[in-house]
MDTraj code that builds the backbone (N, CA, C; nanometers):
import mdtraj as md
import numpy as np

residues = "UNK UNK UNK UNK UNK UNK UNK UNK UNK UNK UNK UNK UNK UNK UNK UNK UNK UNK UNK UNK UNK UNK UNK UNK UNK UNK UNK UNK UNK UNK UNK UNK UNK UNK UNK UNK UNK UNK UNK UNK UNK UNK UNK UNK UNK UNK UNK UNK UNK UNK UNK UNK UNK UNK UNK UNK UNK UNK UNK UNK UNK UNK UNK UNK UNK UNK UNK UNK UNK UNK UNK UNK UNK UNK UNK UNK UNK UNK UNK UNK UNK UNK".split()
xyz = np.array([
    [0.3439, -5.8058, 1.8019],
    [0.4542, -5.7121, 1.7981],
    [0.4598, -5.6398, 1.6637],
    [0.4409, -5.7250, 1.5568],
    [0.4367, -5.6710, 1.4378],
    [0.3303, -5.5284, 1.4172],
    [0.2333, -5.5391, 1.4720],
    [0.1082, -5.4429, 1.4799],
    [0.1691, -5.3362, 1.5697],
    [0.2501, -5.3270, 1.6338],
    [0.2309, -5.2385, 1.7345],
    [0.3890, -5.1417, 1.6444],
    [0.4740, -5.2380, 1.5749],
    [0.6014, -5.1190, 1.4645],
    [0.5192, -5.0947, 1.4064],
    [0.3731, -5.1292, 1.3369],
    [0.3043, -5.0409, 1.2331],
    [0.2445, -4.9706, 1.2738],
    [0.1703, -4.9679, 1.3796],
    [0.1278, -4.8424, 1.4763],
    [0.2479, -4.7043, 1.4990],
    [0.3375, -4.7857, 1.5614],
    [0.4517, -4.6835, 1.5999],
    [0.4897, -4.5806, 1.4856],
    [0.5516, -4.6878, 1.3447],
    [0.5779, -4.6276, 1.1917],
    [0.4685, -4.5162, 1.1782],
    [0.3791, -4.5078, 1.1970],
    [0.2363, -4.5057, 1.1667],
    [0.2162, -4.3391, 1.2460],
    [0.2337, -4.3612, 1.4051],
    [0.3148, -4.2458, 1.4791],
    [0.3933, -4.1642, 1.4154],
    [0.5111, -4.2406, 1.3839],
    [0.5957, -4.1463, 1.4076],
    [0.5715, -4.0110, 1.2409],
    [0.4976, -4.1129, 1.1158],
    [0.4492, -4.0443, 1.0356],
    [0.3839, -3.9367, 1.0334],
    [0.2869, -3.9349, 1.1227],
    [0.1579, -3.8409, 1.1598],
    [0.2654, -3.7558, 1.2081],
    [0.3404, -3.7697, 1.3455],
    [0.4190, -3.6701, 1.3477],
    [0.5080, -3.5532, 1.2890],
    [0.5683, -3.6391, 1.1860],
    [0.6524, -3.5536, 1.0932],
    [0.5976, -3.5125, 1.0378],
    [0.4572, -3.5174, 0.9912],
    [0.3631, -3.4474, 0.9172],
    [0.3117, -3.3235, 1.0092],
    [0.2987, -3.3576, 1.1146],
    [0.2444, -3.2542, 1.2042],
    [0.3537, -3.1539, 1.2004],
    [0.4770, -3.1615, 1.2316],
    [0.5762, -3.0731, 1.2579],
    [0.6159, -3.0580, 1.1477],
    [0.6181, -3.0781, 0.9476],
    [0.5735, -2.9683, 0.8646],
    [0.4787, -2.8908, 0.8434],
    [0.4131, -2.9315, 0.8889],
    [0.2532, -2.8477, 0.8967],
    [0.2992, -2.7515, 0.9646],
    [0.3057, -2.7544, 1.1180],
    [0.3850, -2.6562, 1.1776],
    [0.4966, -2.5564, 1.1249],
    [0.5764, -2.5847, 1.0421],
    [0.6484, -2.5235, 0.9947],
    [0.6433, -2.4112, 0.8807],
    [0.5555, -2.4866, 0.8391],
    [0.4886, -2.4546, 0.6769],
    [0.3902, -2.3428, 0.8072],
    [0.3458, -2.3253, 0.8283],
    [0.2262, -2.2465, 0.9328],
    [0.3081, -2.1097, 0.9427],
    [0.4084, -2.1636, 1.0372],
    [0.4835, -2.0478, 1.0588],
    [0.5606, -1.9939, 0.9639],
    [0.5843, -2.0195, 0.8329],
    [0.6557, -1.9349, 0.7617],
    [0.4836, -1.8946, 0.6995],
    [0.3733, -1.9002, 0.6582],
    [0.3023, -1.8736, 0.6073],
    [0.2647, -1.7200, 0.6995],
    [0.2288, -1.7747, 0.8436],
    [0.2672, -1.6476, 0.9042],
    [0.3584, -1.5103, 0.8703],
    [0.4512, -1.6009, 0.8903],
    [0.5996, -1.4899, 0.8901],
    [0.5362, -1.3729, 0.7257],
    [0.4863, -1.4662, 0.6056],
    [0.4829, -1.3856, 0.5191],
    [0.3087, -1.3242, 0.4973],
    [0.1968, -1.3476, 0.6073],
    [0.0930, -1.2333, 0.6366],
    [0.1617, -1.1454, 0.6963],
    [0.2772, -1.1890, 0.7829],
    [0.3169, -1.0244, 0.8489],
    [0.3778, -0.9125, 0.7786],
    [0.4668, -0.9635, 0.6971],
    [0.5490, -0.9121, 0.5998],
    [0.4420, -0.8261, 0.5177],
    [0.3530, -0.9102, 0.4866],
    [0.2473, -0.8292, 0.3677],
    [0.1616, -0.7183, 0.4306],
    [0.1445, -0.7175, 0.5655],
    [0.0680, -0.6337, 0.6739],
    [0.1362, -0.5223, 0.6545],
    [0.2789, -0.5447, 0.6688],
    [0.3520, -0.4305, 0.6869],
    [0.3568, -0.3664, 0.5201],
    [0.3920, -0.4314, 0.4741],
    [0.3598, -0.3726, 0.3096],
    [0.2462, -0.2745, 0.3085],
    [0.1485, -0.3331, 0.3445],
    [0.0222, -0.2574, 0.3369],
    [-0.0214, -0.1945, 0.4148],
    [0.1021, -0.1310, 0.4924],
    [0.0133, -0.0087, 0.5831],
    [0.1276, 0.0509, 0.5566],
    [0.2829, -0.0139, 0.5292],
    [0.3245, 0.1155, 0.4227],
    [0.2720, 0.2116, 0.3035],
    [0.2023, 0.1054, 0.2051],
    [0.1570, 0.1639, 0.1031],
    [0.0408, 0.2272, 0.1637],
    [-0.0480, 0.1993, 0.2535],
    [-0.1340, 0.2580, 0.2849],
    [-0.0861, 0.3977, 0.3496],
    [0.0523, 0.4325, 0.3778],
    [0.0856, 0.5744, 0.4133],
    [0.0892, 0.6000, 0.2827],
    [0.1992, 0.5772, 0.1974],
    [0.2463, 0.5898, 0.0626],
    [0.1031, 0.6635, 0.0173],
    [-0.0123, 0.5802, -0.0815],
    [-0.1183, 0.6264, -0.0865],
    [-0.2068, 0.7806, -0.0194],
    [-0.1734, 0.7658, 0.1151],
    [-0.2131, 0.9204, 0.1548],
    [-0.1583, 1.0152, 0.1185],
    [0.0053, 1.0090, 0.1511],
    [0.1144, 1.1271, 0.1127],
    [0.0866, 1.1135, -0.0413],
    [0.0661, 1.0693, -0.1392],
    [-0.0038, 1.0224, -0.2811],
    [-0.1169, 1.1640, -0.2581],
    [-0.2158, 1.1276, -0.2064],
    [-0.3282, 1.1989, -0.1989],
    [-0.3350, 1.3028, -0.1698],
    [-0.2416, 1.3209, -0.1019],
    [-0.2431, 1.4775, -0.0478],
    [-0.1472, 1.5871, -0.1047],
    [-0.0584, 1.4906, -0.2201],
    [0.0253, 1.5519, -0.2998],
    [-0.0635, 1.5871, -0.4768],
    [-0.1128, 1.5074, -0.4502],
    [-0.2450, 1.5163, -0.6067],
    [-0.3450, 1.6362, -0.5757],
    [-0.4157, 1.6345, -0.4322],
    [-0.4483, 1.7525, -0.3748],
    [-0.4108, 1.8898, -0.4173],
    [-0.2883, 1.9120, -0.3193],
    [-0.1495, 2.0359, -0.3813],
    [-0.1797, 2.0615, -0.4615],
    [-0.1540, 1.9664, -0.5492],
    [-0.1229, 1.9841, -0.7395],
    [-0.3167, 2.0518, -0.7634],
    [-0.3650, 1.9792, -0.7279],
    [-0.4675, 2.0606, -0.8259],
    [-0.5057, 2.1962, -0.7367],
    [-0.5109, 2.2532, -0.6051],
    [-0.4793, 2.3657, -0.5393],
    [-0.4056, 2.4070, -0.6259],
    [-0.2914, 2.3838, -0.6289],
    [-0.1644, 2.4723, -0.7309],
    [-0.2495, 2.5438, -0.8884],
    [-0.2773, 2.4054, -0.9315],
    [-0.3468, 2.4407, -1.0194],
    [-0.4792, 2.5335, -1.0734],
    [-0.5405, 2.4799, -0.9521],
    [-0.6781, 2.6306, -0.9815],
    [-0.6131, 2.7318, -0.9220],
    [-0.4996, 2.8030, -0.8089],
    [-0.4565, 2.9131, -0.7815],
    [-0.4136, 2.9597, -0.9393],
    [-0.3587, 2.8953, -0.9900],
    [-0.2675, 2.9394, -1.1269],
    [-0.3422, 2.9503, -1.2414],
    [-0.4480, 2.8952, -1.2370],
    [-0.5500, 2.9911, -1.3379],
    [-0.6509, 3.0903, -1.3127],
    [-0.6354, 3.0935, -1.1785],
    [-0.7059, 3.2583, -1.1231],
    [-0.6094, 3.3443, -1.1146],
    [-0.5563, 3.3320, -1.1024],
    [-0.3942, 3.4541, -1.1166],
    [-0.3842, 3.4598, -1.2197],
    [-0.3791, 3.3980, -1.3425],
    [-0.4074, 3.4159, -1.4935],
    [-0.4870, 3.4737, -1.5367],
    [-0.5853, 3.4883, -1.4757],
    [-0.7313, 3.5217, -1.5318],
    [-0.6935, 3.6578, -1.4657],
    [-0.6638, 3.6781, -1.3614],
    [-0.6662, 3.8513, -1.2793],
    [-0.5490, 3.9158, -1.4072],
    [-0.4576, 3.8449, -1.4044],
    [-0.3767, 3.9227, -1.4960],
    [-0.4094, 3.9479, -1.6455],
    [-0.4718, 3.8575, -1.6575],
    [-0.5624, 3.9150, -1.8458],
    [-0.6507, 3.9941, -1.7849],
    [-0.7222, 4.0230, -1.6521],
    [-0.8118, 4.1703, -1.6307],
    [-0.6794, 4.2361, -1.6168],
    [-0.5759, 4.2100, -1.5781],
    [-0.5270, 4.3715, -1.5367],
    [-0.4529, 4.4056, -1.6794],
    [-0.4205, 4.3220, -1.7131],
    [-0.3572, 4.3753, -1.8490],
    [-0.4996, 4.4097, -1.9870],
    [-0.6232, 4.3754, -1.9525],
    [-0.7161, 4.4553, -2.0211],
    [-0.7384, 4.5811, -2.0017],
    [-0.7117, 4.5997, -1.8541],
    [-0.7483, 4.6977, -1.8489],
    [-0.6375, 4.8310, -1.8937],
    [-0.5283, 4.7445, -1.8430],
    [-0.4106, 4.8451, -1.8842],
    [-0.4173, 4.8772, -2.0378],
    [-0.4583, 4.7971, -2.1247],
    [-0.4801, 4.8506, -2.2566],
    [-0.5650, 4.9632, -2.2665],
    [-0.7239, 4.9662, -2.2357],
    [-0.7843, 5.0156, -2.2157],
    [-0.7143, 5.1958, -2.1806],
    [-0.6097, 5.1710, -2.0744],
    [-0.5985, 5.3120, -2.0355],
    [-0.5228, 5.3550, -2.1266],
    [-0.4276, 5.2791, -2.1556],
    [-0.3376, 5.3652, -2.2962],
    [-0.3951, 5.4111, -2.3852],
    [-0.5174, 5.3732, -2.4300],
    [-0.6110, 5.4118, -2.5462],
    [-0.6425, 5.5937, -2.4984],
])
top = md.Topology()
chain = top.add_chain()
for i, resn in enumerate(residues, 1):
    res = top.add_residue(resn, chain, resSeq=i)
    for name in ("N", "CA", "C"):
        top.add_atom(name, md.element.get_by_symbol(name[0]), res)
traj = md.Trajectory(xyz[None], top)
């Protein structure tokens, strides 16, 4: 009889171990999902990022060719006053 409460003890151990394991599992889960979602937020974040750095340098070479036309047109406008 004695062998068979240390078996049982023995049971019921493994068990409670099993069902933190389990537990511990599922919150480990719960926080890959959480991070999934993080990262396909930032992974939008990052594009709208990219496509705003884009813009900016579009913006930027438009605005030094329009600079550049206007030092021709204002060369030339010197030119005619002469």
């Amino acid at each position: 009889m004695k062998g068979f409460n240390v078996v049982k003890k023995k049971i019921e151990d493994v068990v409670v171990l099993v069902n933190s394991l389990k537990q511990e599992n599922a919150k480990l889960q719960e926080e890959i999902e959480r991070r999934k979602e993080n990262i396909k937020s930032m992974e939008g974040e990052s594009k709208t990022a990219k496509r705003i750095v884009a813009e900016a340098e579009r913006l930027e070479k438009e605005r030094k060719e329009v600079k550049e036309r206007l030092r021709i047109l204002l060369d030339r406008l010197e030119k005619m006053k002469v």
